[in-house]
Backbone bond lengths (Angstrom), bond angles and torsions (degrees), N, CA, C in turn:
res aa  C-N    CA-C-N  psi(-1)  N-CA   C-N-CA  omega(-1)  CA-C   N-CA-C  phi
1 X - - - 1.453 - - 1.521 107.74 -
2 X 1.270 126.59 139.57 1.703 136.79 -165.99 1.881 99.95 -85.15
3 X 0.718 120.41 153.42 1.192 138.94 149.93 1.571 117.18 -9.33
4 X 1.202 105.63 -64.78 1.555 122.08 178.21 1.359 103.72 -59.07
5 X 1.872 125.62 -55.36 1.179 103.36 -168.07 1.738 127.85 -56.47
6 X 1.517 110.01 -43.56 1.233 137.67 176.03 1.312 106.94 -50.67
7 X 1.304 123.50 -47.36 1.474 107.51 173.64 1.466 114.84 -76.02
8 X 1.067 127.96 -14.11 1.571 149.60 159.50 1.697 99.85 -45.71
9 X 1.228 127.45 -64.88 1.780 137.27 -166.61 1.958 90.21 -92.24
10 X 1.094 117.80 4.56 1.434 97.80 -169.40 1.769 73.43 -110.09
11 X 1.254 136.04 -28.16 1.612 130.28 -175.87 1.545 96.69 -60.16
12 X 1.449 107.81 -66.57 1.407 109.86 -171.55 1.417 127.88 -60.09
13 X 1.297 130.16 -34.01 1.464 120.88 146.58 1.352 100.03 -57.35
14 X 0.819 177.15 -108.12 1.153 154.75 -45.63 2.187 100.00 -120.80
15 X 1.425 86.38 -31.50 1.829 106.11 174.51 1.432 108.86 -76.58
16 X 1.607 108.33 -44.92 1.569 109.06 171.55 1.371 106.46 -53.24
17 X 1.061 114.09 -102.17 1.774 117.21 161.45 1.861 113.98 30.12
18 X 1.199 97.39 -71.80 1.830 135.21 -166.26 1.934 98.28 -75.08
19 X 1.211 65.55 -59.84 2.082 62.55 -164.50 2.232 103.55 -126.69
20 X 1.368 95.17 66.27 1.685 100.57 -179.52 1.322 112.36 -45.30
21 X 1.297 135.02 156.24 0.993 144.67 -140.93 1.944 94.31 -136.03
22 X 1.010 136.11 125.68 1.569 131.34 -176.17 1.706 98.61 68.45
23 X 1.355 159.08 45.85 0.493 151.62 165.71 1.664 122.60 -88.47
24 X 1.253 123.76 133.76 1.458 128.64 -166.01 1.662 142.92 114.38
25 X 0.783 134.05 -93.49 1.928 120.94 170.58 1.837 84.15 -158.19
26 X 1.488 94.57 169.64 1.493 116.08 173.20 1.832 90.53 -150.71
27 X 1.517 98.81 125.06 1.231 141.88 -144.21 2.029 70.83 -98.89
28 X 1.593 116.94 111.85 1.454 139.29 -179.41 1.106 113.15 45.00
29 X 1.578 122.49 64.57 1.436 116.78 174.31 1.480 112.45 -74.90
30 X 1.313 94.64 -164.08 1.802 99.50 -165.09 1.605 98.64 -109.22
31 X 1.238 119.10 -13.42 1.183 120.24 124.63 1.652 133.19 172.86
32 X 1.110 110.67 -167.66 1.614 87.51 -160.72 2.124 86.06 -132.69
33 X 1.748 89.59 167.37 1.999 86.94 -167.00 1.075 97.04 -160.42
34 X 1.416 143.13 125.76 1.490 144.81 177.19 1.303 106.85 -109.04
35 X 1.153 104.05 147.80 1.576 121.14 174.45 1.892 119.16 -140.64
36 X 1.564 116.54 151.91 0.808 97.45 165.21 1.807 122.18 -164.08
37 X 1.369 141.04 154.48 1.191 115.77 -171.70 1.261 130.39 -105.76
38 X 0.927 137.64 67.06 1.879 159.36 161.72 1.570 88.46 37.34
39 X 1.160 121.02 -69.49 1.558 145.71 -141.42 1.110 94.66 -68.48
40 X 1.371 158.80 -25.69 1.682 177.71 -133.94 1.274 110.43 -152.04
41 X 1.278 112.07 -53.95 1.885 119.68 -139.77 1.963 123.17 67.83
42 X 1.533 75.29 19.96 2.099 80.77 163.69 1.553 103.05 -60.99
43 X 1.208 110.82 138.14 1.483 131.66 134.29 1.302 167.44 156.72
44 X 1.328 137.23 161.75 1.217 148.83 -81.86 1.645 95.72 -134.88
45 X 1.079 142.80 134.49 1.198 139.73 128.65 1.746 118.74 -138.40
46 X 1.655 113.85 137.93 1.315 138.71 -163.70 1.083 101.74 -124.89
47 X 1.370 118.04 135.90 1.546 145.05 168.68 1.550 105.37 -116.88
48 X 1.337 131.37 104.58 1.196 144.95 -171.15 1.673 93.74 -120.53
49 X 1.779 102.90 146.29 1.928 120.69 -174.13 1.427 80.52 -127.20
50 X 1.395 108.93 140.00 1.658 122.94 176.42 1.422 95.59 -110.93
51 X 1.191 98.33 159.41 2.129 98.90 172.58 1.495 91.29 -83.28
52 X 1.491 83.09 170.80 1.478 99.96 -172.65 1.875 127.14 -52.55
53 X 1.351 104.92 -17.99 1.868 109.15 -172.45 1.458 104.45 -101.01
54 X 1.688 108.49 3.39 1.482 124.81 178.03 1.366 106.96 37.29
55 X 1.448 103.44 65.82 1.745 123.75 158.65 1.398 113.98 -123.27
56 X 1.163 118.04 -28.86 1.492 129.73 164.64 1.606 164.13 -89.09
57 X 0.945 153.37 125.00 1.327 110.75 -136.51 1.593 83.22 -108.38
58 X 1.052 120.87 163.17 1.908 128.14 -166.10 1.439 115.31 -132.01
59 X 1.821 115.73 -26.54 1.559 127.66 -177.86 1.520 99.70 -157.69
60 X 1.125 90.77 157.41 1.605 100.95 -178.91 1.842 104.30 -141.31
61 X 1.101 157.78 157.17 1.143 148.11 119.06 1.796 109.29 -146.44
62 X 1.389 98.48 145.41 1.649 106.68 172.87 1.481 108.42 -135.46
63 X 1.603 104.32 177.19 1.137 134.30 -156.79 1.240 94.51 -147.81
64 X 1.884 115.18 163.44 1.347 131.86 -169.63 1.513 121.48 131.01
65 X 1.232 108.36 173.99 1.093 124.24 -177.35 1.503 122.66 -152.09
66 X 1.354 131.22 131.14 1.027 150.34 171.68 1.915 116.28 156.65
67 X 1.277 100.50 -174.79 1.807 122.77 -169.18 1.528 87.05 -31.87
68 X 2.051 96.44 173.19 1.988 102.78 -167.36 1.726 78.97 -92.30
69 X 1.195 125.52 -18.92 1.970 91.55 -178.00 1.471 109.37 -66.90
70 X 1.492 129.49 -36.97 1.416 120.20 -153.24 1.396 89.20 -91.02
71 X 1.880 143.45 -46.17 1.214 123.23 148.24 1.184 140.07 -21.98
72 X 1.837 115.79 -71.29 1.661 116.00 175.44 1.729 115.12 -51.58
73 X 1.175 108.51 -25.93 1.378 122.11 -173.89 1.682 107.33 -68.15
74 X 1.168 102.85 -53.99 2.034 106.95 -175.17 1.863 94.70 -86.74
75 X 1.051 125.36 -4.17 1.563 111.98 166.13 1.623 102.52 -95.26
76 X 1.303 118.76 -23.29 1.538 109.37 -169.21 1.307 95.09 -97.36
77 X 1.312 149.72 -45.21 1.727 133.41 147.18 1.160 129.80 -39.92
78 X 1.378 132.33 -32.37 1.471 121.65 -176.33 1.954 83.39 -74.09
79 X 1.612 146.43 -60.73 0.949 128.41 178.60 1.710 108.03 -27.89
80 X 1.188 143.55 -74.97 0.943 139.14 -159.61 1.267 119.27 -69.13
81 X 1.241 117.64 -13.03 1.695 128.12 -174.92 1.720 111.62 -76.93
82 X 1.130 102.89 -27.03 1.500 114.73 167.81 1.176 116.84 -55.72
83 X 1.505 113.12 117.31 1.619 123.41 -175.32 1.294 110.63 81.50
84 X 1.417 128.14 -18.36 1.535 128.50 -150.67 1.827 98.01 -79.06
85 X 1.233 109.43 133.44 1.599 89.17 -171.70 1.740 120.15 -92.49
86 X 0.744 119.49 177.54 1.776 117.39 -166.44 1.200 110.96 -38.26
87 X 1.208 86.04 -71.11 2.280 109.60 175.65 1.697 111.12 -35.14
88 X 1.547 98.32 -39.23 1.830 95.37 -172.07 1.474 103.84 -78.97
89 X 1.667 123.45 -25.02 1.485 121.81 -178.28 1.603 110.01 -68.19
90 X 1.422 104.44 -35.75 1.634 102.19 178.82 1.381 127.75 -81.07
91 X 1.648 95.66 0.50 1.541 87.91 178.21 1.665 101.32 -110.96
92 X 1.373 118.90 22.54 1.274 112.13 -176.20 1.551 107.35 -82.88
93 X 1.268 134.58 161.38 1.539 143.99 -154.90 1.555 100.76 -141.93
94 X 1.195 103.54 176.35 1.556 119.42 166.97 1.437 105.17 -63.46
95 X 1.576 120.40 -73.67 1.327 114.27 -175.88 1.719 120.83 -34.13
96 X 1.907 108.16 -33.82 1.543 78.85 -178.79 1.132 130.02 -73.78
97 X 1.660 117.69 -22.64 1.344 136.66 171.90 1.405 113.19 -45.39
98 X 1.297 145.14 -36.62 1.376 155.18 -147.39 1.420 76.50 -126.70
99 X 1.323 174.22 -101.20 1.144 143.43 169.30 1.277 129.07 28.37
100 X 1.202 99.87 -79.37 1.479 130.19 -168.82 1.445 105.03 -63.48
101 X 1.878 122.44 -53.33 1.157 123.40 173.40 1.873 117.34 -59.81
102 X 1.501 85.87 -44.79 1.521 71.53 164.33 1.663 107.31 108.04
103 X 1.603 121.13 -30.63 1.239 139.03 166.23 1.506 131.14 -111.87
104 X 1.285 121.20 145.56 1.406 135.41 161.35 2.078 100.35 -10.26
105 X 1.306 132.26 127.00 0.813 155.19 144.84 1.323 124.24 -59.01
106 X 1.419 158.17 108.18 1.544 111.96 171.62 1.613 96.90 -95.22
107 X 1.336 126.33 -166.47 1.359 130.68 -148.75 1.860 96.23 -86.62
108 X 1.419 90.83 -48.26 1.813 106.73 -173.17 1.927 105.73 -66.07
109 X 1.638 129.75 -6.44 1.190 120.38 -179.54 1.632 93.85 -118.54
110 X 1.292 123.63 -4.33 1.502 119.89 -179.08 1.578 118.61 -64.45
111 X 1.612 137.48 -20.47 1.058 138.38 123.30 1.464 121.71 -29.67
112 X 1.163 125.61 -57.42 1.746 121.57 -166.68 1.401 82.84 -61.01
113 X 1.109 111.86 -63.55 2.108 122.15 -153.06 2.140 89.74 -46.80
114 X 1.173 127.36 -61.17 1.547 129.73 -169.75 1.278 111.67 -84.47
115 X 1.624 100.35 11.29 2.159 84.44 166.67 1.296 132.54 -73.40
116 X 1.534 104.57 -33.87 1.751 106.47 178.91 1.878 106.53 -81.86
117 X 1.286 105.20 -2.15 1.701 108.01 174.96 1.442 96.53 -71.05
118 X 1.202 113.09 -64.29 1.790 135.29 -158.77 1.778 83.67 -57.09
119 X 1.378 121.96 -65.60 1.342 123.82 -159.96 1.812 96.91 -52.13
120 X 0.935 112.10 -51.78 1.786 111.55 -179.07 1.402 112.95 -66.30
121 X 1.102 130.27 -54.98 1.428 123.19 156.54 1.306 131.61 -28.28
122 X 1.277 100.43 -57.84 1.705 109.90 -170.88 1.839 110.99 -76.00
123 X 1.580 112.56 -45.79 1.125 119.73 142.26 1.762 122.13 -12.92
124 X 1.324 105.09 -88.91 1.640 100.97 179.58 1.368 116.49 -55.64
125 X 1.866 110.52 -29.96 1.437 80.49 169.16 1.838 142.68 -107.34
126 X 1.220 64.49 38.19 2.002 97.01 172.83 1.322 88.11 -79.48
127 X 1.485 110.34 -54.18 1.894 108.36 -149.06 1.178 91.76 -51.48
128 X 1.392 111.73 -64.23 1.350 125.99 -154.09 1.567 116.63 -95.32
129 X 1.358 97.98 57.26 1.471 111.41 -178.89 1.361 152.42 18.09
130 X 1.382 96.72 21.30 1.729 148.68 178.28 1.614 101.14 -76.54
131 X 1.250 131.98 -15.46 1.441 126.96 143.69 1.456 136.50 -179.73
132 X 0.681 151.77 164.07 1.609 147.61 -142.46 1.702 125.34 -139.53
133 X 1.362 96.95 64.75 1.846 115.08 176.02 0.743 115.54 -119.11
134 X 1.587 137.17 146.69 1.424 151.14 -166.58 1.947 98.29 -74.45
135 X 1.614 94.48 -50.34 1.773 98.93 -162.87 1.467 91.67 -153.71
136 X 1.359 114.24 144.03 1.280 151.58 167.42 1.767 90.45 -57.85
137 X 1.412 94.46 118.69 2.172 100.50 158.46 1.433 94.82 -119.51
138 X 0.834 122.50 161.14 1.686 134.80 161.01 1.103 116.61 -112.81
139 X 1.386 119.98 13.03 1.493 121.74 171.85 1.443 115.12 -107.32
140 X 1.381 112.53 6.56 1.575 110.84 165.85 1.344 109.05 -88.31
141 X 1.473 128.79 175.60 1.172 133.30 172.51 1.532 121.56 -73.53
142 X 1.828 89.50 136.99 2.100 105.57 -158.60 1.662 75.64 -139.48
143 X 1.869 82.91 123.70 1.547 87.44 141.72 1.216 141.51 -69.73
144 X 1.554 107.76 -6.74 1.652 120.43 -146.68 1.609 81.95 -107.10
145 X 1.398 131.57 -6.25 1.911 116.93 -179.35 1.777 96.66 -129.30
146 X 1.310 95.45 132.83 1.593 103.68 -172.43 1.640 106.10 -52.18
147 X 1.438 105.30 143.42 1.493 104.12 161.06 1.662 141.50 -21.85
148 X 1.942 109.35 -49.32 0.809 96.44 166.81 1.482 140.46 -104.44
149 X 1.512 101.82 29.85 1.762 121.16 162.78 1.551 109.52 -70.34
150 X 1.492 116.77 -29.68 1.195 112.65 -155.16 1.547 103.01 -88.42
């Protein structure tokens, strides 16, 4: 990618960041999941509404605080989380996130960039009794962030 594009994805985080996009509470979601990363003090909490056969996702909005990657990052996913159906959230990875941002990662901010992923993930699988944590850390061991991020 040239020069131009990168400063192109470095504008738009930088707008996410500034002016988030889904930002705030949803008044009885289907459910809600916090996360956060020790190593920063990023964090994240999402209130996601499933349609009714709870395959789909229908609303998204979060809240939080920390750096513009782990911000621009949970404002530029909750955009994409809309409609996205369960199955497609669990198969999302690190790579799509850094995708999505659009720029170079380095290893030590690749946590901030996958916190509101991990927080949505781990979230549904609270709902759906697929696993049992109070709050998302990103400082335990992830296959999905290289060794030496962690």
């Amino acid at each position: 990618m040239g020069l131009g594009g990168s400063d192109m994805y470095r504008q738009q985080i930088l707008d996410h960041y500034k002016s988030p996009r889904n930002y705030g509470e949803i008044e009885e979601p289907t459910f809600t999941h916090v996360g956060e990363n020790p190593m920063c003090g990023d964090t994240i909490e999402m209130d996601v509404v499933l349609d009714d056969a709870e395959e789909t996702i229908e609303r998204v909005a979060f809240r939080g605080d920390g750096c513009a990657i782990s911000q621009a990052s949970a404002s530029m996913l909750s955009e994409q989380l809309h409609g996205m159906s369960v199955e497609a959230l669990d198969e999302m990875n690190r790579d799509d996130i850094v995708d999505m941002l659009g720029v170079e990662i380095s290893p030590m901010r690749v946590k901030c960039a996958v916190l509101a992923e991990k927080v949505a993930q781990d979230g549904a699988d609270i709902y759906f009794g697929e696993l049992d944590v109070e709050k998302t850390r990103t400082e335990e061991d992830d296959a999905d962030v290289p060794d030496d991020a962690q």
